[in-house]
N, CA, C and O atoms as a MOPAC input file, in Angstrom:
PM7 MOZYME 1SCF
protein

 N    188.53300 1    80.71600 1    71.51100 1
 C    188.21400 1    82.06600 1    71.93000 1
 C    187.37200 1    82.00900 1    73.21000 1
 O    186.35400 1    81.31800 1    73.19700 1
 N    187.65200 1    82.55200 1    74.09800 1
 C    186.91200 1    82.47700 1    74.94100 1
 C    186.16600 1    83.85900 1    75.45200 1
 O    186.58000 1    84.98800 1    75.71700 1
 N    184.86100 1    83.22600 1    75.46200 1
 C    183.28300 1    84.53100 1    75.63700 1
 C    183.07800 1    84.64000 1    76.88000 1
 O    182.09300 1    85.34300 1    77.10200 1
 N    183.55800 1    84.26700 1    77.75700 1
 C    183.12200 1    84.42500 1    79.21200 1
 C    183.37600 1    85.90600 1    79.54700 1
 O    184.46800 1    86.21900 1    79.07200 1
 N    182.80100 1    86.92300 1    80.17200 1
 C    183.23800 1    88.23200 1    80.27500 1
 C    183.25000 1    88.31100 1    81.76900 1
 O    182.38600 1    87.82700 1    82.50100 1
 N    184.19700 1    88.89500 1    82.10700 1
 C    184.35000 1    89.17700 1    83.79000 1
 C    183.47500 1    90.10300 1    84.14700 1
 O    183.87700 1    91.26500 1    84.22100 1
 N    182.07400 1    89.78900 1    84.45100 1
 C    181.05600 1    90.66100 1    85.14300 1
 C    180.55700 1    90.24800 1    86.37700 1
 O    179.97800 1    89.18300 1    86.16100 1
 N    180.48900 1    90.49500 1    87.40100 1
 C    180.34600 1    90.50400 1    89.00600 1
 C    179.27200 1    90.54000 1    88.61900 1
 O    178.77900 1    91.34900 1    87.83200 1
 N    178.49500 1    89.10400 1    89.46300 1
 C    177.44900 1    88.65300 1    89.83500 1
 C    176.96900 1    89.06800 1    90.62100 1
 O    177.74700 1    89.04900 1    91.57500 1
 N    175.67400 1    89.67500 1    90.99200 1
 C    174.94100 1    90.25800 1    92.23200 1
 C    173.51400 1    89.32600 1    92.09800 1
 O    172.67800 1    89.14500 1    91.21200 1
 N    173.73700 1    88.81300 1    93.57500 1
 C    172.66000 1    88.51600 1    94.35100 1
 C    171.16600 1    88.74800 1    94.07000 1
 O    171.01700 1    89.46100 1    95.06300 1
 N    169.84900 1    88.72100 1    93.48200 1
 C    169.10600 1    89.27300 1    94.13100 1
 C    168.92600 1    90.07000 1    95.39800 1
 O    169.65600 1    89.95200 1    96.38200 1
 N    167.95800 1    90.84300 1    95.30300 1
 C    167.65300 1    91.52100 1    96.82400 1
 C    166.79400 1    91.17600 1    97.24500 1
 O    165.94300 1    90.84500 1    96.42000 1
 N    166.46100 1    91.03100 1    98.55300 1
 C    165.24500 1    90.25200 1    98.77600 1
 C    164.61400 1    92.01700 1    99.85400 1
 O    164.95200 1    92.81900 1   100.72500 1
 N    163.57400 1    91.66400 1    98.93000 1
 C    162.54600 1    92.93600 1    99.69600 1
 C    161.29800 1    92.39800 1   100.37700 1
 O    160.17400 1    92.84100 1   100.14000 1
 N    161.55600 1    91.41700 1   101.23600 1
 C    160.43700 1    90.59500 1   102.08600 1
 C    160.40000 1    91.70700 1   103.17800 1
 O    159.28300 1    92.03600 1   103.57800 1
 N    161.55600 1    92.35800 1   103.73500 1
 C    160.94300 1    92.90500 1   104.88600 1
 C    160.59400 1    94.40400 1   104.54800 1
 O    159.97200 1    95.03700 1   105.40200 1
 N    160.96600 1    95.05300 1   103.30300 1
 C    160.22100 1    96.40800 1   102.57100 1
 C    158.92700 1    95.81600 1   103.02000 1
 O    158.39700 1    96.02100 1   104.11200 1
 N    158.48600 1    95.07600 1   102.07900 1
 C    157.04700 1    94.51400 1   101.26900 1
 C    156.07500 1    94.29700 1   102.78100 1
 O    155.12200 1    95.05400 1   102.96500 1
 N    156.41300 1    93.20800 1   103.81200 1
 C    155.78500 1    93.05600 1   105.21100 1
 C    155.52500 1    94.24700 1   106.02200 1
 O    154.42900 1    94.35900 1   106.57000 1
 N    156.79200 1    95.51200 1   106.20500 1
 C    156.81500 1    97.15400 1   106.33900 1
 C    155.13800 1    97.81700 1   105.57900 1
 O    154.19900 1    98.30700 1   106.20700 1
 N    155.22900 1    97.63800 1   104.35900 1
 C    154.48300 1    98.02500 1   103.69100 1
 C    152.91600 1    97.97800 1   104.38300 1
 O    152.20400 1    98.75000 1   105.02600 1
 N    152.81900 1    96.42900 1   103.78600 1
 C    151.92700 1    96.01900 1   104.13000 1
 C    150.95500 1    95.96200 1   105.62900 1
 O    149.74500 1    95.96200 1   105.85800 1
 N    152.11600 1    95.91800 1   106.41400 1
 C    151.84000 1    96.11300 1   108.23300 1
 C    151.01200 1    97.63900 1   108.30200 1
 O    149.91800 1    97.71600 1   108.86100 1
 N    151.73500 1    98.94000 1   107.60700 1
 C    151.41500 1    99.88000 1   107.56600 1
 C    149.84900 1    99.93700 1   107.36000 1
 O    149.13300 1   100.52100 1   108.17400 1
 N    149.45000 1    99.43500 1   106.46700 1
 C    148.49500 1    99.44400 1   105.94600 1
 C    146.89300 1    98.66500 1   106.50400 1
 O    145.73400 1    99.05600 1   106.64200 1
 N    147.60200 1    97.44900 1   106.69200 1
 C    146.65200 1    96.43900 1   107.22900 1
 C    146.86500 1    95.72800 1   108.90100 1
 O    146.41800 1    94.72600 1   109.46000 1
 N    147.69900 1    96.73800 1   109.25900 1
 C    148.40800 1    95.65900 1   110.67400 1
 C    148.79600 1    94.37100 1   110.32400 1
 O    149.23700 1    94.00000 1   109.23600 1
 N    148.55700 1    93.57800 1   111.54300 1
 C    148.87500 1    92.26900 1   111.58800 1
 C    148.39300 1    91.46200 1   110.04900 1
 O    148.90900 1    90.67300 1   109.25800 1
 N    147.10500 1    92.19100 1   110.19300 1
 C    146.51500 1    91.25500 1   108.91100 1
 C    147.42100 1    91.08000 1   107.94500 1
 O    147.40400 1    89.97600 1   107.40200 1
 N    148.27700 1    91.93100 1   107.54800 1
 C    149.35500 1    92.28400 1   106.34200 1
 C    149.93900 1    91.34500 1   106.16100 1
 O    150.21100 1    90.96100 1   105.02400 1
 N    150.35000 1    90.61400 1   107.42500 1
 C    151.32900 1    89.21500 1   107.13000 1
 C    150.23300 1    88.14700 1   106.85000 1
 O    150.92100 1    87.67800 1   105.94400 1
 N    149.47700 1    87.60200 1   106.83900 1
 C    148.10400 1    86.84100 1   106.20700 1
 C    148.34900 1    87.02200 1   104.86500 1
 O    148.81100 1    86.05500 1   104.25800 1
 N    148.06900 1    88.40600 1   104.05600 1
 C    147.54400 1    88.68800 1   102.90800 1
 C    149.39600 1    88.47200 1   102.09800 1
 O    149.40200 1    87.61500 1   101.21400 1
 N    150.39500 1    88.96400 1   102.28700 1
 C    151.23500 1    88.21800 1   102.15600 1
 C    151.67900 1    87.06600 1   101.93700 1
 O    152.17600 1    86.58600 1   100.91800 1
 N    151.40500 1    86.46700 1   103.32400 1
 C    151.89100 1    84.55200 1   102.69800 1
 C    150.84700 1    84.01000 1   101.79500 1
 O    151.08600 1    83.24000 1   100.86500 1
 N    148.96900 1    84.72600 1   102.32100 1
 C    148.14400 1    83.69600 1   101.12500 1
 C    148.85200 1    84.46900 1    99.61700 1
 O    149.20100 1    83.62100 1    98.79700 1
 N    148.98800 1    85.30800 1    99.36800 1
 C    149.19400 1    85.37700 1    98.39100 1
 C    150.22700 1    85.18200 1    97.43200 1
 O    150.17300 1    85.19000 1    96.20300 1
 N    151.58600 1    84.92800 1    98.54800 1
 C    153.13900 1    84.35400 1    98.11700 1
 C    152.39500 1    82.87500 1    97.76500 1
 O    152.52200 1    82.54400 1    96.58700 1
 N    151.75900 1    82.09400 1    98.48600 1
 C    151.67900 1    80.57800 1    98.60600 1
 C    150.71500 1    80.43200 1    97.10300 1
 O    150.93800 1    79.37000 1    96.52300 1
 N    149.99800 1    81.07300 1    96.61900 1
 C    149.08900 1    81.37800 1    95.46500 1
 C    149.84500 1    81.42100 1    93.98200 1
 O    149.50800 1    80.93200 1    92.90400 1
 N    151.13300 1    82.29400 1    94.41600 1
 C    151.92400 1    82.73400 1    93.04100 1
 C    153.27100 1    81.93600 1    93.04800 1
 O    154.16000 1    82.29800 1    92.27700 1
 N    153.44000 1    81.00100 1    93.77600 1
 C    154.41700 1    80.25400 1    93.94600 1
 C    155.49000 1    81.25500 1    94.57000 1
 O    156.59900 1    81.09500 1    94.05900 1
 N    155.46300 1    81.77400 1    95.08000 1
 C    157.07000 1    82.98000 1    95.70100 1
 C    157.02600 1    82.56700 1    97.24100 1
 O    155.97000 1    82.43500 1    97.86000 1
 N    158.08200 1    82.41100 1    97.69700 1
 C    158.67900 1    82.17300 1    98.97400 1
 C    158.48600 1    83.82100 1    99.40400 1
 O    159.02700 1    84.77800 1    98.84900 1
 N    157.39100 1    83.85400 1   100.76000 1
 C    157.15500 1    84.89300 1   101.48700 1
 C    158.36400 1    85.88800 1   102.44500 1
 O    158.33800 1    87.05600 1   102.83200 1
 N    159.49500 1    84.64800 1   102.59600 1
 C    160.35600 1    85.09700 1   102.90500 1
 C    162.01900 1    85.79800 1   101.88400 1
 O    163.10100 1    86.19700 1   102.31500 1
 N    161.62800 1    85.70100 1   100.85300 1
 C    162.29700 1    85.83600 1    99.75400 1
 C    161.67800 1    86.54900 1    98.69400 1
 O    161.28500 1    85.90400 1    97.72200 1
 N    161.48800 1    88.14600 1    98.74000 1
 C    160.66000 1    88.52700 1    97.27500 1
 C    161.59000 1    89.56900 1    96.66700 1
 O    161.98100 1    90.67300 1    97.04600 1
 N    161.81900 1    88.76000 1    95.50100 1
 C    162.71000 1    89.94100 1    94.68100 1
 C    162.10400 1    90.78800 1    93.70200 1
 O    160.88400 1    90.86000 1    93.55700 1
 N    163.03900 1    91.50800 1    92.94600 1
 C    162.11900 1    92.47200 1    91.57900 1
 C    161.03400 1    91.87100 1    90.86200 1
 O    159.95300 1    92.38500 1    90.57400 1
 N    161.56700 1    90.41500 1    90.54500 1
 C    160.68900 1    90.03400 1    89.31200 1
 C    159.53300 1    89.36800 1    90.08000 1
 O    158.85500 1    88.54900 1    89.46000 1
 N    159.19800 1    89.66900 1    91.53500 1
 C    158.30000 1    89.29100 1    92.11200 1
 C    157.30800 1    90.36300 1    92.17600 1
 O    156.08500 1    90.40000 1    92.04200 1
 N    158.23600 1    91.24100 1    92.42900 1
 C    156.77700 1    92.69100 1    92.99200 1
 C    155.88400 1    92.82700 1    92.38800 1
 O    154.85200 1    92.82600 1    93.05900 1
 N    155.72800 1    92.98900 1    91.10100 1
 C    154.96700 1    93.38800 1    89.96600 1
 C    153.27400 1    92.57300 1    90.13000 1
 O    152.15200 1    93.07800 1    90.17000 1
 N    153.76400 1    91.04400 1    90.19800 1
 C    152.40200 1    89.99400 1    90.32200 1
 C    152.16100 1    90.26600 1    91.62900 1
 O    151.04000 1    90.69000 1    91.90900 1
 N    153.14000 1    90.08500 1    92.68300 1
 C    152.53000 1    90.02200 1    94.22800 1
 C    151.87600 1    91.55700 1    93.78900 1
 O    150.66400 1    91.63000 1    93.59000 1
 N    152.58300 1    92.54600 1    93.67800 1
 C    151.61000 1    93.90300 1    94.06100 1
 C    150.15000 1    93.82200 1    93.46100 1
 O    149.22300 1    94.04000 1    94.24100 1
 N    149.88300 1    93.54300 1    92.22000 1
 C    148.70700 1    92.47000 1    91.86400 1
 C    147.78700 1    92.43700 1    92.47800 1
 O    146.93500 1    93.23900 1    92.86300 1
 N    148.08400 1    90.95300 1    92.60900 1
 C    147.20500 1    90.28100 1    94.03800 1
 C    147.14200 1    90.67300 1    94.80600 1
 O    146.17500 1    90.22500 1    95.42200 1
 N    147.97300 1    91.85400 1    95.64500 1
 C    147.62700 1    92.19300 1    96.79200 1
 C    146.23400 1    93.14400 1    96.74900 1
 O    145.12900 1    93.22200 1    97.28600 1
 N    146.95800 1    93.72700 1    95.86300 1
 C    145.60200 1    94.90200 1    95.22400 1
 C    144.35800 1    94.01000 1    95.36000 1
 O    143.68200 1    94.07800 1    96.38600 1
 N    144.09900 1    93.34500 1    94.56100 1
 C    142.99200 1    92.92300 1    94.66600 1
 C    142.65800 1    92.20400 1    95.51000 1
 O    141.43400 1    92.21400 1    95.64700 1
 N    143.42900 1    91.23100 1    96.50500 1
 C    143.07500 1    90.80000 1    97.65300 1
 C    142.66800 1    91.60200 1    98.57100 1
 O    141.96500 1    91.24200 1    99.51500 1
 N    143.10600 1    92.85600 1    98.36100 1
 C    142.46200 1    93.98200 1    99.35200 1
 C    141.49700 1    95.08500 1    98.96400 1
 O    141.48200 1    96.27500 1    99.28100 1
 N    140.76300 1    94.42700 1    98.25600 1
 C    139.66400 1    95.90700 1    97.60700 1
 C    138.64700 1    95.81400 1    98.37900 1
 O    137.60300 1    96.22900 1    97.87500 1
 N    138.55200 1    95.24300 1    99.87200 1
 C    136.99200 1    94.94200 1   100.23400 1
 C    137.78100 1    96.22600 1   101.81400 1
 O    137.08400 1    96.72700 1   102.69700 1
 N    139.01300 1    96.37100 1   101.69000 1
 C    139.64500 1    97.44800 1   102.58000 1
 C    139.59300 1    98.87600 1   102.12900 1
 O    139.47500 1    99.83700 1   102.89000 1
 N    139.71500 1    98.94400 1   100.51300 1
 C    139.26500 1   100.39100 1   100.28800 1
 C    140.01100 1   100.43600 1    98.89900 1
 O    141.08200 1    99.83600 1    98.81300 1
 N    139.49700 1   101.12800 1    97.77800 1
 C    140.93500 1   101.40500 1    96.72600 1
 C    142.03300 1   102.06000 1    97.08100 1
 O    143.06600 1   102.00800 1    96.41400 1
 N    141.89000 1   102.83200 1    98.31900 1
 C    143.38700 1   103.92600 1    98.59300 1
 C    143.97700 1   102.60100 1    98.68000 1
 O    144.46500 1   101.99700 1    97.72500 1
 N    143.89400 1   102.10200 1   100.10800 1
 C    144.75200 1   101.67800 1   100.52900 1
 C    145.37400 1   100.32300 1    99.63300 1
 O    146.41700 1    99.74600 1    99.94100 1
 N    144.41300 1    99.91500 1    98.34600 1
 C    145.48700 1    99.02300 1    97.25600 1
 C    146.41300 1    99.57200 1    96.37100 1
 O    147.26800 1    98.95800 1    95.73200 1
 N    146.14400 1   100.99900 1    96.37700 1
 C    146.58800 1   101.76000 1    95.33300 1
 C    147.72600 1   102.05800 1    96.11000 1
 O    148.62500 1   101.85100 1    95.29400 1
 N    148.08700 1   102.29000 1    96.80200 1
 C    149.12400 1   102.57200 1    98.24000 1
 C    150.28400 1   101.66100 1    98.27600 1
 O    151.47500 1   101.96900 1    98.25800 1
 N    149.68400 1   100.35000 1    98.33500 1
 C    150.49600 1    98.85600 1    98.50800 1
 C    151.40400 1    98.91800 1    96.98600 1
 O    152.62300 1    98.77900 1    96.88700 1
 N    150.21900 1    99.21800 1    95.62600 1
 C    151.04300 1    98.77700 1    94.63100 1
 C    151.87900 1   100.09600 1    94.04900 1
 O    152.94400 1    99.97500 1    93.44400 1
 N    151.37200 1   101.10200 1    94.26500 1
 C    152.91100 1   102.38100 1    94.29500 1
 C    153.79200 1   101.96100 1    95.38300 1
 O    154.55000 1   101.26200 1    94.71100 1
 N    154.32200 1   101.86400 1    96.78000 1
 C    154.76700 1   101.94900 1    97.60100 1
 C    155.72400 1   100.39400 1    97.03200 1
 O    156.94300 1   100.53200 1    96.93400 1
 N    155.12900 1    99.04600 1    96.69900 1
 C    156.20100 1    98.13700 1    96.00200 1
 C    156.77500 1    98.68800 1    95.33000 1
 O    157.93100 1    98.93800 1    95.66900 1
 N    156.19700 1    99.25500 1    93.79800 1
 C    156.88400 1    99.78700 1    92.65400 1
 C    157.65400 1   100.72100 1    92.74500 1
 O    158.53400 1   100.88600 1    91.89900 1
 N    157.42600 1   101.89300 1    94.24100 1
 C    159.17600 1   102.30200 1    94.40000 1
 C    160.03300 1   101.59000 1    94.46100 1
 O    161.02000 1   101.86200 1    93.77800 1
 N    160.04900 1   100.36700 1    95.29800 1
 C    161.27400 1    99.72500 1    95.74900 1
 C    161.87100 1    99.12000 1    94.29200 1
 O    163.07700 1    99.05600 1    94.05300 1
 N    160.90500 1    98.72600 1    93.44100 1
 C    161.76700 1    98.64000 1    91.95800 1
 C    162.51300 1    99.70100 1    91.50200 1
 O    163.53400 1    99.44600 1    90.86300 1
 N    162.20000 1   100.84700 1    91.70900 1
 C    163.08900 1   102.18200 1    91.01500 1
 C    164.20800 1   101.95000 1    92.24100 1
 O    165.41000 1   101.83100 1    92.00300 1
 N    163.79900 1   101.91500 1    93.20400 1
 C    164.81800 1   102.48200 1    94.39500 1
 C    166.12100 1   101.20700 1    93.80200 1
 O    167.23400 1   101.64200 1    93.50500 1
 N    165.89900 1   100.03300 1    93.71100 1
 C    166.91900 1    99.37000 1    93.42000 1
 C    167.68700 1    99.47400 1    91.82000 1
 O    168.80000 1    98.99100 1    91.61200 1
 N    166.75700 1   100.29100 1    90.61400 1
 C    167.63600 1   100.52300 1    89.83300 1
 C    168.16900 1   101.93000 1    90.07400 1
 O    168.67000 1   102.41000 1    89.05700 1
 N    168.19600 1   102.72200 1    91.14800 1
 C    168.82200 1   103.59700 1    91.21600 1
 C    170.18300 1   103.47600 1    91.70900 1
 O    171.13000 1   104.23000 1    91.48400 1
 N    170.14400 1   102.29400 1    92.49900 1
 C    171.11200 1   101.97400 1    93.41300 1
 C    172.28400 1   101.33200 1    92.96300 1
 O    173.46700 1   101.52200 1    93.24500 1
 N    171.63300 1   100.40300 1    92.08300 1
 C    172.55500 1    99.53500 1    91.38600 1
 C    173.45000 1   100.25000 1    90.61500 1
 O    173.27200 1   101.30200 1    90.00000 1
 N    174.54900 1    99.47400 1    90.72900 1
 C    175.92000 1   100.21600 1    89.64500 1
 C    175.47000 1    99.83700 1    88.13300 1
 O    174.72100 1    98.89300 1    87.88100 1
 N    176.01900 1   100.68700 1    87.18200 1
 C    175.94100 1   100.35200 1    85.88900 1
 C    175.11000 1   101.51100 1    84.78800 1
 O    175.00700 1   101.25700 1    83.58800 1

């Protein structure tokens, strides 16, 4: 019997340049700093961040940035956590 079911494989998405957008907004240049230290921290390739990344990076970012203000962490980690809805909206199924 065979269980294999014909379901089309999709890619990850990589939301490195959402997430850098984001972040630039927020912090300028600095944004790409607080980014890689904190990709290089959680083991995630800075240039590669998918769903099951946002959640911890938005995290750390938060708190890597509380000496900038609470808006602006509270900002970073809503503004990721759209891009999680935005991609199950998108997706077929």
């Amino acid at each position: 019997m065979n269980l294999i079911v014909n379901i089309p494989f999709m890619e990850p998405r990589n939301f490195s340049p959402d997430i850098h957008k984001i972040m630039e907004s927020e912090l300028g240049e600095m944004g790409e700093f607080f980014i890689k230290k904190q990709c290089l921290e959680l083991g995630i390739m800075p240039t590669f961040i998918t769903t099951r990344d946002i959640p911890k990076l938005s995290q750390a970012l938060s708190e890597a940035m509380q000496d900038f203000g609470q808006d602006k962490s509270k900002r970073v980690v809503r503004d990721m956590h759209k891009l999680i809805r935005s991609e199950k909206v998108e997706s077929p199924g």
